[in-house]
N, C-alpha and C positions, 0 to 999 in steps of 0.2 A: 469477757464473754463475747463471741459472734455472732452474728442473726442472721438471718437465712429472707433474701429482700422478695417477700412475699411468695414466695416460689419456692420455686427447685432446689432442693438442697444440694448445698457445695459438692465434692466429693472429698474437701479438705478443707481448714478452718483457713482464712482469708489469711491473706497477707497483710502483714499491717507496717504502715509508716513505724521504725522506732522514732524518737526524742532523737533527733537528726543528730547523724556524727561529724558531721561537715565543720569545716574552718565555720567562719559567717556563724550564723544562727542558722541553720537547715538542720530538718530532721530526718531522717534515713529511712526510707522503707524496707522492710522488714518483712518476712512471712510469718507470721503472728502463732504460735505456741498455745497449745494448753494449756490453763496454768489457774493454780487454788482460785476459785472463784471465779474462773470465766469456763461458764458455759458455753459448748460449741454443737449446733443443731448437725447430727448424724443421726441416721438412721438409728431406733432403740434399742435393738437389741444388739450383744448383750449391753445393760445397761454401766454408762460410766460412774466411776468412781465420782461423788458428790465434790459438783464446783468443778468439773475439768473436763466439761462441755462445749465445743464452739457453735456456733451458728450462721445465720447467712443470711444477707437480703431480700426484700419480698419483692418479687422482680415483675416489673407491669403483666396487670392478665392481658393472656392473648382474647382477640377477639371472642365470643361466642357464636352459635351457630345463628343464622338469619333466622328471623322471627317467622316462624309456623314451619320451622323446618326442625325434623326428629332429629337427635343425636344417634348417632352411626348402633348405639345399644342404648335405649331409655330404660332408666331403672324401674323396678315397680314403684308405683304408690305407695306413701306408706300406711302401714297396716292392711294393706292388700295383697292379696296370696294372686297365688299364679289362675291363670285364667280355667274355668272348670273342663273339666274332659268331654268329649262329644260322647253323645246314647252311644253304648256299645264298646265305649276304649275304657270300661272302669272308672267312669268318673261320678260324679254328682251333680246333677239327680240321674235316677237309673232309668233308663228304657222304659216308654209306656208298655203298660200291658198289653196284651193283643187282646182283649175283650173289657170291657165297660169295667169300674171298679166297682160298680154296684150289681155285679152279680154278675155270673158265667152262663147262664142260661139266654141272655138278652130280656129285654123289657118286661117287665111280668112274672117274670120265672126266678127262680134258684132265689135269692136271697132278698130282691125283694116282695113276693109274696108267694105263699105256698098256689100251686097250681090245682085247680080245681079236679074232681074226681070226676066220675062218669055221670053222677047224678045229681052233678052241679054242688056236689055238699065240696066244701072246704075240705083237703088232704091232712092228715095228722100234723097236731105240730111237730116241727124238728125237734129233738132231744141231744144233751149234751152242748157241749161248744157251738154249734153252727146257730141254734136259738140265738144265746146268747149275743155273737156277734152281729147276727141280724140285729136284735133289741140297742144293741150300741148304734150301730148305723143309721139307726131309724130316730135314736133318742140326738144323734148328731146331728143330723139333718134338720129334725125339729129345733133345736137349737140354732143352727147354725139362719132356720128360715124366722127365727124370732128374730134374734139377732137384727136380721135385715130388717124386718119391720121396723123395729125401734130405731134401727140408725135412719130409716126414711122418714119416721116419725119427728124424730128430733131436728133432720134436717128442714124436713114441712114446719117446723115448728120456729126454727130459726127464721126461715125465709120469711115467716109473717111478720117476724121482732119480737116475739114474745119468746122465753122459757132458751134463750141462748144456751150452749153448753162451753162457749168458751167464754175465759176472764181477762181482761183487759188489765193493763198495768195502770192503776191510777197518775195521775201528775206527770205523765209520761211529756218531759220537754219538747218540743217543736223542733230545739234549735242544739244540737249537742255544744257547750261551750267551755273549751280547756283551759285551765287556766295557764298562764306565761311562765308561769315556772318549771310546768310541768316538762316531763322528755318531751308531748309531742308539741306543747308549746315551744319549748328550744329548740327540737330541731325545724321545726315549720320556720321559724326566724334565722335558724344559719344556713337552711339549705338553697336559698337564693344567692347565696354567696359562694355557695361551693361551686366548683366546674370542675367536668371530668375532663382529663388532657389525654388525647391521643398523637402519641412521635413516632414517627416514621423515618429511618434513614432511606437515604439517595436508591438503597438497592429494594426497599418497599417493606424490611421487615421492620417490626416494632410492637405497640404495645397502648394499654389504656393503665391511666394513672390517674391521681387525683390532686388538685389544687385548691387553694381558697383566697379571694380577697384580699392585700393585704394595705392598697389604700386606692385613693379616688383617682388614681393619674393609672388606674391598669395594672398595674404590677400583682402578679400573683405567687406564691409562695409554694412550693413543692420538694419534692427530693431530686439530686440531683440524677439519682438511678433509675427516675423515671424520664427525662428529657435528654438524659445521656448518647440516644441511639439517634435523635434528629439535631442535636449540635451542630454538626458541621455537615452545613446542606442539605440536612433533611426538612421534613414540614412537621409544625404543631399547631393544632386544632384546640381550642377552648370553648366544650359546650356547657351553659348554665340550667339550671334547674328547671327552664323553662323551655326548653327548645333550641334555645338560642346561640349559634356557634359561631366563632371569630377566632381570626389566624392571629399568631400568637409568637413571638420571637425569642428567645433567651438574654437575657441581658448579662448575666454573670451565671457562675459554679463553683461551686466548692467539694469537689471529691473528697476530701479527709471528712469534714461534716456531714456531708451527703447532702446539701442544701443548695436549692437551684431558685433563683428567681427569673418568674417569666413577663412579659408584658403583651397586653392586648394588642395588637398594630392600629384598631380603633375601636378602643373602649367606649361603653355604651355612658351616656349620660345616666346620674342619679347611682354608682355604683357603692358598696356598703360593705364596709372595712370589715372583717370579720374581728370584736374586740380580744385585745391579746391579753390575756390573763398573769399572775406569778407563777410560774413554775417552782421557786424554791419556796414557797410557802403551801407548797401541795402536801397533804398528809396522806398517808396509806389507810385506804379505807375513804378515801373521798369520791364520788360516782362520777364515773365517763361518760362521756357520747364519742361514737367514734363515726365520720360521715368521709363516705367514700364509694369506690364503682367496683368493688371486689366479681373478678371473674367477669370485668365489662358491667353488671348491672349497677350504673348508675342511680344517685341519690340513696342510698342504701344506709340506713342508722342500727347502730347497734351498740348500746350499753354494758358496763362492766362495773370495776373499781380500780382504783389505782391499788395495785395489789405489789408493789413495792419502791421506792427513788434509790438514786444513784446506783444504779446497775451497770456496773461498766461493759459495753458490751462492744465489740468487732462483729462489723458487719460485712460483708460482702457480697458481689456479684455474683458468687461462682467461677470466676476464671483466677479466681488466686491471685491478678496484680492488681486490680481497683477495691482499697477498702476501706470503710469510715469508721470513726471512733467517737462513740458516745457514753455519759454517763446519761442511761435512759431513766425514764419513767415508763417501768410495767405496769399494762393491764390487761386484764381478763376479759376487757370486750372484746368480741371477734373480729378479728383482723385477717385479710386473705390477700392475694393478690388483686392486686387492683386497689387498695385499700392506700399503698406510698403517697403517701405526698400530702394525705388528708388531714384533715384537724381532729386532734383529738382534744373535748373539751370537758370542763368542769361544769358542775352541777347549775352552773351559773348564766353558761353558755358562754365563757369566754375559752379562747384557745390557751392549754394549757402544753399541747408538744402538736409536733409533725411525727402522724404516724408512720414510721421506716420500716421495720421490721419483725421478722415472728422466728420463733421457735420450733423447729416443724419434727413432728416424730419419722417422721420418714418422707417417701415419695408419692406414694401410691395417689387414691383419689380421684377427685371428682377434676375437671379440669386437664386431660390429656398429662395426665401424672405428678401436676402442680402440687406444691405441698398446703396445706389448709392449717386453719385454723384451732389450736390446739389449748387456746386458753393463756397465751403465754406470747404478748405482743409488747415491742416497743419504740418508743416516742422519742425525740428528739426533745427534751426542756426547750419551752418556747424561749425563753429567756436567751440561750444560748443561740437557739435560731435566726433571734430579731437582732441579735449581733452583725452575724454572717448578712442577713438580709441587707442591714443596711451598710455594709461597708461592697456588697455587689453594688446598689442602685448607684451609690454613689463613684467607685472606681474601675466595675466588673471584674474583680479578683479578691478572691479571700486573702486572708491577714489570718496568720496562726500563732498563738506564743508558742515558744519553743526554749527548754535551757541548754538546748547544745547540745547532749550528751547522744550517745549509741548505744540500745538497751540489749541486751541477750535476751531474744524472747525463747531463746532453747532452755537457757537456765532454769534447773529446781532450784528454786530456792525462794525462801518466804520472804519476798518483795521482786522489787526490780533490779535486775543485777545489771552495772554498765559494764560493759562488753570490754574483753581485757585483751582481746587479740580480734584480727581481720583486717586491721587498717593500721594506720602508726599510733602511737598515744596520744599527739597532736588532734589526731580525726575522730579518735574516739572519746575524748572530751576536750573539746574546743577552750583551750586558755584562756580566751578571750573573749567566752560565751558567758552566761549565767551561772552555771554549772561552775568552770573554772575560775571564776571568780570567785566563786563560794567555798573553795579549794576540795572538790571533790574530783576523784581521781577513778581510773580504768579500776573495776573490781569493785566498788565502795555497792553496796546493796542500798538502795532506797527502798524505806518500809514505812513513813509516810508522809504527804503531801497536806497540806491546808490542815492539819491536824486528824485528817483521815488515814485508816489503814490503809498500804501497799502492797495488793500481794502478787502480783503480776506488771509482766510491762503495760501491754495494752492496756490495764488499769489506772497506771502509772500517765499513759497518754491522753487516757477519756479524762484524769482528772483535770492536767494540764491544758485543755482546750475551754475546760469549763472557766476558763478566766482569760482575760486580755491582758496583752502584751503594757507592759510597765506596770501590773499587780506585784508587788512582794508580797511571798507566801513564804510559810517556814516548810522546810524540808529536814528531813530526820534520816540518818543513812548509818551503815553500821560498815566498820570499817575492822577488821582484824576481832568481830564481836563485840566490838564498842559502840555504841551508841553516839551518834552528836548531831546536834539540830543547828543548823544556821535559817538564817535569813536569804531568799533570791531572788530576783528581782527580773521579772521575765520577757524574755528576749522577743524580735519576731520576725517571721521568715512570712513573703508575700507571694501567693501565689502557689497552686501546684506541682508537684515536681513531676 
């Protein structure tokens, strides 16, 4: 599947590294295919065939507009209708009368009392309807000047303390007090750890993204699709929950994973690790917090569930040649732009993935045509993260296993087919790789990895990331319609291509 990195949807499903066809261990990039169970975020309609969806990166929010300044069209309120019509354009309320409502005659006359006769005697009563509306008029008004009495009455009444008409909530606490487990308990405790990252490249454009914590020497944790744009020569900004901003440098990247570690240049004393949870012991149906700057609005929490694991998904940028490969963890908290890089955590408070990307039904929206939040976000397995993290601190370059091979991501067919023309045989599975060692050949379909089903490449490639280089997994590939599982033993390729 591919995901759409908080944003703009692709106008095509990403490109994706295959399972490198290279002599060495390298794995080959690829423009990544549709394919049984990877969904790809395009526009809705008409709606695709189930499982053969790609998607796309949720790509830093642009800035928002300066505070107290309107957007170029402010939507209504909601449950607010449009503003009423002025007297006279057909609106509500209608034009005053041109004469008093209590009678056409003026003061005295017409409706509120009969006018006297020549010899001072009282005029007949009105007959029919005009009586009668007088007698309502007259019975409202009465009413309406009781009415006031008694509300003066009860206010007089109040203001001495006695005969109050309002009731006080008993045991009403002093002190509202949540407890620590609670959402606002967790998040009150992890969002001093989170920072909103703003990168700017050399020419001024860029973006706001999200980062958090990831131990006491400064280093912070993010995507790398959000620090991508001030790489090389640009500036990044690290502001925390409390005001508090500091320049910030990259130390390593990982495009295939989308995982970027950054560092404070002078991290504050007293700094508080955000703690990292198990991502493979996550069950569907476990509660999220997801904390991040969606659309620029920093510190922003918003709950869901983990509403499914191992979703193989391809994600990308939008320009179709930078794309990463995850088997994610979905959730249904909302996730938007601005939202990359954030932590999304377990009911516990500890970080269970790096939120990366969404699903977007289209373009439209709030946000200068950004694509929004549809229910349908995913996360990076921390697990896999704190891999990549720590092989940047330590050498600033990822380390990927790879078995060598060159995948057809054009291929139908139910798995991963290795690619049987384009390059020599040699290049399309490496002899000398994992793969050729385990005697598979150009053409062999792999249909499954670690005992899991195969049904695409890029599936094929989020599983293979999911493990480090010198794991033996079994691989199962079908060969002429036959079936056969070996042992492989996985290779690894450093750095991005």
């Amino acid at each position: 599947m591919s995901t759409e990195n908080e944003g703009t949807a692709a106008p095509k499903p990403p490109a994706a590294p295959s399972v490198p066809p290279a002599p060495a261990s390298e794995t080959q990039d690829a423009a990544p295919a549709p394919a049984v169970g990877e969904p790809v975020t395009q526009p809705l309609p008409p709606t695709p065939a189930p499982g053969t969806e790609p998607t796309q990166q949720i790509p830093p929010a642009q800035a928002p507009p300066a505070y107290g300044q309107a957007p170029a069209q402010a939507p209504e309120a909601y449950g607010q209708g449009p503003a009423p019509a002025a007297h006279g354009a057909e609106g509500w309320p209608p034009p005053p009368p041109t004469v008093p409502a209590y009678g056409a005659g003026g003061h005295g006359g017409g409706v509120w009392g009969a006018p006297l006769t020549a010899d001072g005697a009282p005029a007949p009563k009105p007959k029919g309807r005009g009586g009668l509306i007088a007698a309502v008029l007259v019975a409202a008004l009465l009413a309406g000047g009781i009415g006031g009495s008694v509300g003066y009455w009860a206010a007089e009444r109040s203001n001495n303390g006695t005969g109050s008409t309002t009731i006080s909530a008993a045991n009403t606490p002093k002190d509202i007090k949540r407890e620590a487990g609670s959402i606002a308990g967790l998040a009150a405790g992890a969002l001093p750890s989170v920072v909103t990252i703003e990168a700017s490249a050399g020419d001024g454009e860029g973006g706001t993204g999200t980062g958090f914590v990831y131990d006491q020497q400064g280093h912070i944790l993010t995507n790398n699709h959000v620090v991508a744009s001030a790489a090389n020569g640009g500036k990044l900004f690290a502001t925390f929950s409390d005001g508090k901003r500091y320049d910030a440098e990259v130390v390593g990247r990982a495009q295939g994973y989308d995982v970027a570690v950054l560092k404070l240049k002078t991290p504050p004393a007293g700094l508080k690790p955000l703690p990292l949870g198990d991502s493979d012991k996550v069950a569907v149906g476990d509660s999220t917090i997801a904390i991040g700057a969606p659309f620029g609005l920093s510190n922003t929490v918003t709950t869901g569930i983990v509403s499914a694991k191992n979703r193989p998904v391809a994600s990308g940028d939008g320009s179709g040649s930078k794309n990463s490969y995850m088997s994610a963890l979905q959730t249904d908290a909302s996730i938007n732009p601005g939202n990359s890089g954030g932590p999304l955590l377990d009911g516990r408070g500890a970080v269970i993935g790096i939120n990366s990307a969404i699903q977007s039904a289209g373009n439209g929206g709030f946000g200068g045509g950004q694509a929004g939040s549809i229910g349908l976000g995913f996360a990076i397995p921390i697990n896999q993260a704190k891999n990549v993290a720590e092989s940047l601190i330590k050498t600033g370059k990822p380390v990927y296993p790879v078995i060598s091979v060159s995948v057809d991501l054009q291929a139908k067919s139910e798995g991963a087919k290795i690619s049987e023309q384009g390059a020599a045989a040699s290049e399309l599975v490496d002899p000398n790789g994992p793969a050729g060692k385990a005697g598979l050949k150009p053409g062999d379909v792999i249909t499954e990895f670690g005992g899991k089903p195969v049904d695409s490449g890029p599936t094929l490639i989020s599983m293979i990331w999911t493990y480090k280089p010198g794991d033996t997994v079994k691989l199962t590939y079908l060969r002429g319609g036959k079936p056969t599982t070996v042992d492989i033993t996985l290779g690894s390729r450093v750095g991005d291509k």
